[in-house]
Backbone and ligand atoms as CSV (ligand in chain L), in Angstrom:
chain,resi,resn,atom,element,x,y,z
A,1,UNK,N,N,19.256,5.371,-3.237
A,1,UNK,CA,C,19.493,6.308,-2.136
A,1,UNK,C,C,18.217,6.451,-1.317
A,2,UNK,N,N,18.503,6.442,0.022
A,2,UNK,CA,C,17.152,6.825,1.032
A,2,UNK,C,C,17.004,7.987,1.158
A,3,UNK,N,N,15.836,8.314,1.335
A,3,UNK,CA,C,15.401,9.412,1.868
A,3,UNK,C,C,15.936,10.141,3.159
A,4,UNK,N,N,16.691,11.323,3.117
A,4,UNK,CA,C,17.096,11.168,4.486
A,4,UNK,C,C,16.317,12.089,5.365
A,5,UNK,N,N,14.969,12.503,5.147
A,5,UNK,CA,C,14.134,13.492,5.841
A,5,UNK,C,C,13.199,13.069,6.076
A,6,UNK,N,N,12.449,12.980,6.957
A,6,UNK,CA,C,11.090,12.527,7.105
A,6,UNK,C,C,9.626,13.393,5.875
A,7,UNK,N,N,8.728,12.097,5.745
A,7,UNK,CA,C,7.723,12.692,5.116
A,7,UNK,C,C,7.132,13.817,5.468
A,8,UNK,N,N,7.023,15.223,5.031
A,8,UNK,CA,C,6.609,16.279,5.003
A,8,UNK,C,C,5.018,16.664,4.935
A,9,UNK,N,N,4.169,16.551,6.028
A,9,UNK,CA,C,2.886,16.464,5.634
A,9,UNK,C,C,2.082,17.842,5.366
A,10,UNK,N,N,2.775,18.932,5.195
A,10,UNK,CA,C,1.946,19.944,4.702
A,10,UNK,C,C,2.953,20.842,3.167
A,11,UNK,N,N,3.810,19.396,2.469
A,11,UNK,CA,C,3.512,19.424,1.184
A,11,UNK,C,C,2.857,19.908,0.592
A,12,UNK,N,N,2.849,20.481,-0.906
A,12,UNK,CA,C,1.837,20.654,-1.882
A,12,UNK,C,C,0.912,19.769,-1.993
A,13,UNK,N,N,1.053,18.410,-2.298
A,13,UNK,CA,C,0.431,16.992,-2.662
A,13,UNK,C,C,0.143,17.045,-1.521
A,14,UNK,N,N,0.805,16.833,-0.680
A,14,UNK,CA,C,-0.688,16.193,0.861
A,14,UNK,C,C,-1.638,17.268,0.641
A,15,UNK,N,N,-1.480,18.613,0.816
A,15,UNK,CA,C,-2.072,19.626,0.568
A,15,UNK,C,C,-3.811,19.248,-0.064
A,16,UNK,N,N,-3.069,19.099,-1.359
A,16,UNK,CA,C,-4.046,19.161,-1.963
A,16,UNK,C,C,-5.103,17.429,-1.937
A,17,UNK,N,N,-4.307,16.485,-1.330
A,17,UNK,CA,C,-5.208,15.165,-0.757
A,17,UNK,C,C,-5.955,15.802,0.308
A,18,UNK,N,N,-5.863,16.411,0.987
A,18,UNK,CA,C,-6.276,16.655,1.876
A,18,UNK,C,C,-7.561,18.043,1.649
A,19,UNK,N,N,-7.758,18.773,0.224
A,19,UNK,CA,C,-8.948,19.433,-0.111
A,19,UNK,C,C,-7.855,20.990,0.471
A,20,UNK,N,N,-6.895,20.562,1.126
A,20,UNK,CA,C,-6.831,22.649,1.185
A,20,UNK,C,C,-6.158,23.184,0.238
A,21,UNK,N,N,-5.949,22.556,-0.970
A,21,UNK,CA,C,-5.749,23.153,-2.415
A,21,UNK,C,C,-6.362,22.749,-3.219
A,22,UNK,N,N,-6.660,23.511,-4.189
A,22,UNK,CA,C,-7.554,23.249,-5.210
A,22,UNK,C,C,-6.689,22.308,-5.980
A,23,UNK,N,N,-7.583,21.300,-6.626
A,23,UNK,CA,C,-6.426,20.879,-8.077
A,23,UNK,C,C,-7.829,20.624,-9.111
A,24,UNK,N,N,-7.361,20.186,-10.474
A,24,UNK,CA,C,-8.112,19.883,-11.675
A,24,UNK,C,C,-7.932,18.347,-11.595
A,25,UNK,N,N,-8.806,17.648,-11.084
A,25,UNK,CA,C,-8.920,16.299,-10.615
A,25,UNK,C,C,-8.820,15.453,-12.591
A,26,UNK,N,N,-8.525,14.453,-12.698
A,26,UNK,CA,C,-8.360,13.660,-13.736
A,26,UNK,C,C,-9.287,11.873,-13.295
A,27,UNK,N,N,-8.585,11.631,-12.195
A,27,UNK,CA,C,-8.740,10.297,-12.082
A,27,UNK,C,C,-8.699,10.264,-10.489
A,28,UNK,N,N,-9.386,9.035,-9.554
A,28,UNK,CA,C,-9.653,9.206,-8.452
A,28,UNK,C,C,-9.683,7.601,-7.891
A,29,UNK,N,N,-9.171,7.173,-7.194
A,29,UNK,CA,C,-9.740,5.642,-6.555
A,29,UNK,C,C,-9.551,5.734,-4.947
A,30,UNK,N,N,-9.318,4.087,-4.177
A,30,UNK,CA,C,-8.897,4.143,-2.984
A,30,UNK,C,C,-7.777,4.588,-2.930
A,31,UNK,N,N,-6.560,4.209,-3.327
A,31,UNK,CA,C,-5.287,4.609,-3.365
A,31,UNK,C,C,-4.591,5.808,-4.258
A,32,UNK,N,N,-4.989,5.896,-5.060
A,32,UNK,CA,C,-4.157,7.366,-6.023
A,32,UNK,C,C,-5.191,8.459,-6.144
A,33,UNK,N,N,-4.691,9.436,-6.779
A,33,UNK,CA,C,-5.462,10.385,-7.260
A,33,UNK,C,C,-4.330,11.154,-8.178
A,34,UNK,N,N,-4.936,11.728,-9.655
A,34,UNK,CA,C,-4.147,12.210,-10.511
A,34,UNK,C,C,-4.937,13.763,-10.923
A,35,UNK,N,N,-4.372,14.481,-11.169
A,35,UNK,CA,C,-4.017,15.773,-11.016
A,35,UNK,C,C,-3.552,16.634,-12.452
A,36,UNK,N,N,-4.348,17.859,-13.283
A,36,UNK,CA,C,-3.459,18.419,-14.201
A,36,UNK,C,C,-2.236,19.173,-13.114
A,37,UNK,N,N,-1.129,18.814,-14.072
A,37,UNK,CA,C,0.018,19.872,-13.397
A,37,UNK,C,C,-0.066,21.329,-13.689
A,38,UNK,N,N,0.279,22.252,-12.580
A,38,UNK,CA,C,-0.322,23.590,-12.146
A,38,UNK,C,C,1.139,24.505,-13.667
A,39,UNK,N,N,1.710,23.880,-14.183
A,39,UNK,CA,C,2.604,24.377,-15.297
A,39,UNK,C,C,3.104,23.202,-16.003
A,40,UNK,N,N,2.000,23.143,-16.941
A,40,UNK,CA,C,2.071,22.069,-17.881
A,40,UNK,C,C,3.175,22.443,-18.771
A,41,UNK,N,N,4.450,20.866,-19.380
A,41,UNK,CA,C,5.481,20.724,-20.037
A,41,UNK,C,C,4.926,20.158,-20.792
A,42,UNK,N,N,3.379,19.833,-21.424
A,42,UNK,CA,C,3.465,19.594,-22.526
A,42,UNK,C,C,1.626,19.953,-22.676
A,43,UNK,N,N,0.944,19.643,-24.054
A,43,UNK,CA,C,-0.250,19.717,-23.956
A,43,UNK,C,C,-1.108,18.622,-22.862
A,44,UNK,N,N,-0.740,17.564,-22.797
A,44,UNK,CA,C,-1.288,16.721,-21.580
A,44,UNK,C,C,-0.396,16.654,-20.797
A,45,UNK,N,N,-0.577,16.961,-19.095
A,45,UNK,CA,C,0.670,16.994,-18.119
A,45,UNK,C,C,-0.264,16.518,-17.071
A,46,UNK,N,N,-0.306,15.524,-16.749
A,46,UNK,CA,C,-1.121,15.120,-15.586
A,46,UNK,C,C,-0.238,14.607,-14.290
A,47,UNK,N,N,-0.442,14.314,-13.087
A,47,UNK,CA,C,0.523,14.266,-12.033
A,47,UNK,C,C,-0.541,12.719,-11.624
A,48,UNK,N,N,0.308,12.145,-11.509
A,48,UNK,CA,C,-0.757,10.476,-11.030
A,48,UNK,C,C,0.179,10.724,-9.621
A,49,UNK,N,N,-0.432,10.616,-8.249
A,49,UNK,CA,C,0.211,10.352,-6.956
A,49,UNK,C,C,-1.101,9.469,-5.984
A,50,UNK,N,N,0.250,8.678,-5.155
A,50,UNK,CA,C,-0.442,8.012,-4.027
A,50,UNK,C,C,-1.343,8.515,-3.074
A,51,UNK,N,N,-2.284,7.878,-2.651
A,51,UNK,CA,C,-3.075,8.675,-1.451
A,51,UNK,C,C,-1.962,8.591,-0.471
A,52,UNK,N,N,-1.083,7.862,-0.007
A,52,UNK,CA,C,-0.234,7.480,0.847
A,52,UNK,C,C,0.475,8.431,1.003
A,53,UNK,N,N,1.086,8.458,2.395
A,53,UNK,CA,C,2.295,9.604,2.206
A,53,UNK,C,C,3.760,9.203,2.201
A,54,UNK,N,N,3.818,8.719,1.245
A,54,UNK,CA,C,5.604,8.605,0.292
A,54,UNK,C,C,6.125,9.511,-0.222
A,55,UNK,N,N,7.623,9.711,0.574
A,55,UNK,CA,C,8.220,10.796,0.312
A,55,UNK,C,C,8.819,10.815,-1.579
A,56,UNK,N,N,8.917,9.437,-2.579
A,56,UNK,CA,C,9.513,9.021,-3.170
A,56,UNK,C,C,9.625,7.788,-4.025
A,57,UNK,N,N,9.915,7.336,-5.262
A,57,UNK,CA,C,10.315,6.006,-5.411
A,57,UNK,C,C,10.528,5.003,-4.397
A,58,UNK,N,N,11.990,5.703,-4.483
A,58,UNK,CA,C,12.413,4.388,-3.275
A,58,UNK,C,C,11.724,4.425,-1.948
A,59,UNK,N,N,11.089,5.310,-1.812
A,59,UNK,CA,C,9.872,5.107,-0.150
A,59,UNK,C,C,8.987,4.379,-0.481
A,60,UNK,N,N,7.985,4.850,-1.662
A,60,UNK,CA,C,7.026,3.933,-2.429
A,60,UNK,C,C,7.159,2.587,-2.592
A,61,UNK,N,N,8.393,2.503,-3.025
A,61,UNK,CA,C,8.905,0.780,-3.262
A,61,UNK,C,C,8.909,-0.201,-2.487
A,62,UNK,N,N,9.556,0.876,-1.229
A,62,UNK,CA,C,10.212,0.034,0.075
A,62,UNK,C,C,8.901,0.017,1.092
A,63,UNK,N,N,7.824,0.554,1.137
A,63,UNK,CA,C,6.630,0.978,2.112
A,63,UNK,C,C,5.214,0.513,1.600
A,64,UNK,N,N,5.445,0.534,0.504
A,64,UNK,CA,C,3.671,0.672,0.146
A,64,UNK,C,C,3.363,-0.744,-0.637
A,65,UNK,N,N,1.921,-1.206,0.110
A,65,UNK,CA,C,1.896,-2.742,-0.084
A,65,UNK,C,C,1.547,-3.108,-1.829
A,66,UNK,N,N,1.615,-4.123,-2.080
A,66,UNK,CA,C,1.240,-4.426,-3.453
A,66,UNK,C,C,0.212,-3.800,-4.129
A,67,UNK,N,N,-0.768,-4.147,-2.966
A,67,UNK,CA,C,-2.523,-3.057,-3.574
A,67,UNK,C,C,-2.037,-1.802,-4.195
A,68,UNK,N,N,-0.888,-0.707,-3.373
A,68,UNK,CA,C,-1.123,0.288,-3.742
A,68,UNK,C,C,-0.462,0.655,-5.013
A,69,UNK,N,N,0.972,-0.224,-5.135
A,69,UNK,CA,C,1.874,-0.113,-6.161
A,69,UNK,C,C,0.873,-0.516,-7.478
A,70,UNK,N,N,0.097,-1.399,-7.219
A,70,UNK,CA,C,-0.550,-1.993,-8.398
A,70,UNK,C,C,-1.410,-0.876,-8.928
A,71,UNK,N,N,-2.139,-0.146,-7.860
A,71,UNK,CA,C,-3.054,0.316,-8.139
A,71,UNK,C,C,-3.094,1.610,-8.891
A,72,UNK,N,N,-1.431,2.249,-8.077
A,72,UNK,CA,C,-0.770,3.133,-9.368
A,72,UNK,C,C,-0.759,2.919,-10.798
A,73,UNK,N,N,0.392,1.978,-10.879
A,73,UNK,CA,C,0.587,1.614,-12.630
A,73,UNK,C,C,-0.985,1.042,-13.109
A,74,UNK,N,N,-1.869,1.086,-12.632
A,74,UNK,CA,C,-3.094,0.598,-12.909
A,74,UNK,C,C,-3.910,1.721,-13.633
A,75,UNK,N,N,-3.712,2.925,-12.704
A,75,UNK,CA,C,-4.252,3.905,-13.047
A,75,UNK,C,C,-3.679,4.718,-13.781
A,76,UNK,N,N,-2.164,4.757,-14.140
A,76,UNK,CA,C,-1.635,5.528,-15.495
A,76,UNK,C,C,-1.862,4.338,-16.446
A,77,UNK,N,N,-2.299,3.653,-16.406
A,77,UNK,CA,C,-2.764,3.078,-17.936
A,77,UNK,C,C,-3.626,3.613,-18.354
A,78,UNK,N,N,-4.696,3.339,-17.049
A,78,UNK,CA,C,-6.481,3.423,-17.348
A,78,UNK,C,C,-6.270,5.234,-17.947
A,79,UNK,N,N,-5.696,6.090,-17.041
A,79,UNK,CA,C,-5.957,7.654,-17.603
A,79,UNK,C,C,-5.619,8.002,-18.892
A,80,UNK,N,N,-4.272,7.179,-19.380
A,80,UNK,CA,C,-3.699,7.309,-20.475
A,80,UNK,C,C,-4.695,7.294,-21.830
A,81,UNK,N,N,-4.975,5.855,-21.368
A,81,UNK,CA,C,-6.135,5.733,-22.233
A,81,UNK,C,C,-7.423,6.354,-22.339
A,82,UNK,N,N,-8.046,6.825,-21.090
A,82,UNK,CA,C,-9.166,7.563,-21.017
A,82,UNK,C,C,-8.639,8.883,-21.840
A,83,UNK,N,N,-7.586,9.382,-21.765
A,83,UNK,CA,C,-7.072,10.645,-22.305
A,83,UNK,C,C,-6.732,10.222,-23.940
A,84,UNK,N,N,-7.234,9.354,-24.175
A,84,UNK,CA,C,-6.704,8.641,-25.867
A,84,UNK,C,C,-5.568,8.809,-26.026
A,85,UNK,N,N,-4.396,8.690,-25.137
A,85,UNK,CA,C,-2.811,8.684,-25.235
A,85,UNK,C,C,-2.604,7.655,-25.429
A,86,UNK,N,N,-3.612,6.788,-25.637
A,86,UNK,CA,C,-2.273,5.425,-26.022
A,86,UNK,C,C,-2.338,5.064,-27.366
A,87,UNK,N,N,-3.504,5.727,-28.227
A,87,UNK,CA,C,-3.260,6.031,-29.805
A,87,UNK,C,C,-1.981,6.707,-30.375
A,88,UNK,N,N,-1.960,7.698,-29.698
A,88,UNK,CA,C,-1.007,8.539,-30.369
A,88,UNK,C,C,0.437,8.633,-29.491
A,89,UNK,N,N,0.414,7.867,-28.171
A,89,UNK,CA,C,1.543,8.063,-27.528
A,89,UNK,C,C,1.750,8.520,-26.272
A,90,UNK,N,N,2.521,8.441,-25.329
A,90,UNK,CA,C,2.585,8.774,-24.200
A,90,UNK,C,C,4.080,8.500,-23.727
A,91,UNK,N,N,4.523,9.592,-22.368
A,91,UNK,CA,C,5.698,9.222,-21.854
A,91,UNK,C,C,4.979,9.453,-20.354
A,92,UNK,N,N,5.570,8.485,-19.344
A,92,UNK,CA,C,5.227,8.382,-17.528
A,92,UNK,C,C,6.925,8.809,-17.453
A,93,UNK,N,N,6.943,9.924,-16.451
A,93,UNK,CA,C,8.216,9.545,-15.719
A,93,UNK,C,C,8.224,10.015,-14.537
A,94,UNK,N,N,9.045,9.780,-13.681
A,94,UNK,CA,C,9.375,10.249,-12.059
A,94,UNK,C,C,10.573,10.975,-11.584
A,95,UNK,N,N,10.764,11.761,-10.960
A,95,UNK,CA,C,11.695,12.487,-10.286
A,95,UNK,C,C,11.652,11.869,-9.166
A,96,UNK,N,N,13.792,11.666,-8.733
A,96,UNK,CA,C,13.899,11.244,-7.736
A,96,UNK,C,C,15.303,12.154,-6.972
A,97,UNK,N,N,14.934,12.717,-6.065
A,97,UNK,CA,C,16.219,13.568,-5.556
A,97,UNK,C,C,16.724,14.319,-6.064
A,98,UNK,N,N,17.878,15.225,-5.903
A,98,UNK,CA,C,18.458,16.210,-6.038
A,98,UNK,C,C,18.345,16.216,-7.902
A,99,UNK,N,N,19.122,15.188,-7.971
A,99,UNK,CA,C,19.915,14.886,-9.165
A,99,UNK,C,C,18.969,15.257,-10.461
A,100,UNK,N,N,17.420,14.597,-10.077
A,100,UNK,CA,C,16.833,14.687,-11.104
A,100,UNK,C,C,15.508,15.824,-10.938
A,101,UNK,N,N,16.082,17.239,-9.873
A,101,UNK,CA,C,15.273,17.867,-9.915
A,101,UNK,C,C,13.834,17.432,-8.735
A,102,UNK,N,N,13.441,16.467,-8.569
A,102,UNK,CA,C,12.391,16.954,-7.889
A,102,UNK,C,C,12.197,17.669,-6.654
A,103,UNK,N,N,10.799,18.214,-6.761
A,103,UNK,CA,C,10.488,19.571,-6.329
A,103,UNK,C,C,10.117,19.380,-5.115
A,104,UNK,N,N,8.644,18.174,-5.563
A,104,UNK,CA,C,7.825,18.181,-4.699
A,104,UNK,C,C,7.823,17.062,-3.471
A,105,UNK,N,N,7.906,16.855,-2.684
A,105,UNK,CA,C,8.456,16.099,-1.685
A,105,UNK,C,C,7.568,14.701,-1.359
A,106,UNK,N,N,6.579,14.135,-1.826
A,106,UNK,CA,C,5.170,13.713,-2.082
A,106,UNK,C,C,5.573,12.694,-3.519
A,107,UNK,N,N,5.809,11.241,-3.587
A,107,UNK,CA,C,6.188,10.470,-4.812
A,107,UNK,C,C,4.730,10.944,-5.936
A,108,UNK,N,N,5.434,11.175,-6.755
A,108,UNK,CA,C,4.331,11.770,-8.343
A,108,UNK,C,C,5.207,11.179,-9.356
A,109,UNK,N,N,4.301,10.675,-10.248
A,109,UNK,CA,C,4.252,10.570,-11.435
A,109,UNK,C,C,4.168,11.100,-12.774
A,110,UNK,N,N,4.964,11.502,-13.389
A,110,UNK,CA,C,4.091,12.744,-14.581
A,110,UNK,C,C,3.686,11.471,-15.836
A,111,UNK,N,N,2.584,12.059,-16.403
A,111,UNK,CA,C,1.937,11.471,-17.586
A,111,UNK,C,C,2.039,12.705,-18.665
A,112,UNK,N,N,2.927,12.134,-19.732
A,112,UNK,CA,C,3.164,13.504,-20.699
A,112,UNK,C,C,2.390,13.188,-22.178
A,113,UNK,N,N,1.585,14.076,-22.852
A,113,UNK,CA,C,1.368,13.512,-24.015
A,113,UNK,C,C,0.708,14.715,-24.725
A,114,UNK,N,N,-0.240,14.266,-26.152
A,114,UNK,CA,C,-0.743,15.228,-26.862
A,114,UNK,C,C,0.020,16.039,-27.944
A,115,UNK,N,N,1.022,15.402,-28.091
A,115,UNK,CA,C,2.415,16.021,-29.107
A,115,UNK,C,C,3.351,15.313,-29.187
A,116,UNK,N,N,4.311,15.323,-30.042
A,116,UNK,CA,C,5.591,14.413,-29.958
A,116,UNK,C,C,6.585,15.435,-29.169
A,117,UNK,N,N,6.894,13.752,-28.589
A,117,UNK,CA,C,7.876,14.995,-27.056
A,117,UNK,C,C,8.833,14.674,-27.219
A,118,UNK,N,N,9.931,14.561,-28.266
A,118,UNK,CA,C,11.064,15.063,-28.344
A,118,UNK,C,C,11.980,13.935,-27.469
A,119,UNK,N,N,13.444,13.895,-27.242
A,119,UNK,CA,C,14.454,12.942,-26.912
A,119,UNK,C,C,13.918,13.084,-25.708
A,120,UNK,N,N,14.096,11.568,-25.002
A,120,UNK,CA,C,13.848,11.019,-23.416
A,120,UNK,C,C,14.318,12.534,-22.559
A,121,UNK,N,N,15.574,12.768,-22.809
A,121,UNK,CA,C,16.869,13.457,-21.837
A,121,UNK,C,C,17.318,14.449,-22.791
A,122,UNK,N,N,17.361,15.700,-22.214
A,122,UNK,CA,C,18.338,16.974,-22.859
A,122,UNK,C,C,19.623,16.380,-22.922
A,123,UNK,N,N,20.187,16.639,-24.592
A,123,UNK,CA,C,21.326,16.369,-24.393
A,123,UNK,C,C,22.206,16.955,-24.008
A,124,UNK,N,N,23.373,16.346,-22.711
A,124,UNK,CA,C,24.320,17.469,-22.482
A,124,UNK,C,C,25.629,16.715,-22.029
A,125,UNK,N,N,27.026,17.468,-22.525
A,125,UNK,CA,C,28.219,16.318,-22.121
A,125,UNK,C,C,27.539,16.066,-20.560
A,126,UNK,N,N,28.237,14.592,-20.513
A,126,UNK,CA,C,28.523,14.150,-19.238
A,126,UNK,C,C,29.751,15.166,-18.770
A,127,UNK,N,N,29.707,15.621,-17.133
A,127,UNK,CA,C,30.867,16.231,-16.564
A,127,UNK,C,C,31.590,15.341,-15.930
A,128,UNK,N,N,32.935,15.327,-16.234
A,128,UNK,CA,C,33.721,14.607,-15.800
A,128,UNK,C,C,33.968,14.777,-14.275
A,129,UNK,N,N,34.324,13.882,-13.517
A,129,UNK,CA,C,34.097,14.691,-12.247
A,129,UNK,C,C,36.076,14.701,-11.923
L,1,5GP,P1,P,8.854,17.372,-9.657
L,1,5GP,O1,O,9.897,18.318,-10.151
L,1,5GP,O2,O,8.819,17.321,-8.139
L,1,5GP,O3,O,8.985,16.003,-10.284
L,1,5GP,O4,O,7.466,17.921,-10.172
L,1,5GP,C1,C,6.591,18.657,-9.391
L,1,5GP,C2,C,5.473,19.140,-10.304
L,1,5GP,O5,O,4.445,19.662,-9.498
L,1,5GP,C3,C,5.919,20.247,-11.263
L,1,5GP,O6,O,5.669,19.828,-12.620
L,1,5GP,C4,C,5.017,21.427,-10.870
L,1,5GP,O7,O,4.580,22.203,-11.972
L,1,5GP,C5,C,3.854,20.749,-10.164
L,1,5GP,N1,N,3.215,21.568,-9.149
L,1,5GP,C6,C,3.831,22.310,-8.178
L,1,5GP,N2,N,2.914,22.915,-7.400
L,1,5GP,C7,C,1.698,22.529,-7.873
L,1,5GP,C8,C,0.351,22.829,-7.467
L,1,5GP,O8,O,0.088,23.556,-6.516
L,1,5GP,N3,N,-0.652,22.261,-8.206
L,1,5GP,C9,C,-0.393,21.432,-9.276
L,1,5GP,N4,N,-1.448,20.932,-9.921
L,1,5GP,N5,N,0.863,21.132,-9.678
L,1,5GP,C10,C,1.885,21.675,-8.980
């Protein structure tokens, strides 16, 4: 599914690329910057996002050149590991649209770890439609 709104540039995340919010910096390059989340879901909750302004996955996917895509999954390795999550474990995931909740309008990444985190997905019947 596309995005059907234009990128939002006074977002939280641009916001805070841009220095007029504070954040708890983790990791930093040309292209990303990662972030503790401001209501951590687990003992490690870090937010990995593009310097770019992608509204999304599928914006990210469809917009942003190889350098930057690379440079993402580049840098939730490198933090993972700087954070010694890849001893004991780690989950990356993304919110995309309505469906799955996201909030923030700005493509993010969450990096979850520091505990065992329990099933991928709450279980709940499927609703029949
Ligand atoms: P989403 O539901 O869009 O995938 O996740 C957005 C995340 O951003 C949430 O986990 C939320 O706690 C986090 N968040 C929202 N506002 C702020 C903020 O101002 N600072 C930080 N560090 N995280 C935020």
């Amino acid at each position: 599914m596309s995005d059907p709104t234009p990128y939002d540039p006074n977002n939280i995340f641009a916001r805070i690329l841009r220095g007029e919010l504070p954040c708890t910096k983790v990791f930093e390059d040309d292209h990303v910057l990662a972030f503790h989340d401001i209501n951590p879901q687990a003992p490690i909750h870090i937010l990995v996002i593009p310097k770019g302004a992608y509204i999304s996955l599928d914006d990210f996917g469809t917009r942003a050149s190889d350098g930057e895509i690379g440079a993402l999954f580049r840098a939730l390795a490198t933090i993972a590991r700087r954070l010694g999550l890849d001893d004991t474990g780690y989950r990356f995931l993304g919110n995309h649209g309505i469906n799955a909740h996201q909030e923030v309008p700005h493509f993010h990444v969450h990096l979850f770890g520091g505990h065992r985190l329990g099933p991928m997905l709450t279980r709940k019947p499927v609703e029949q439609e």
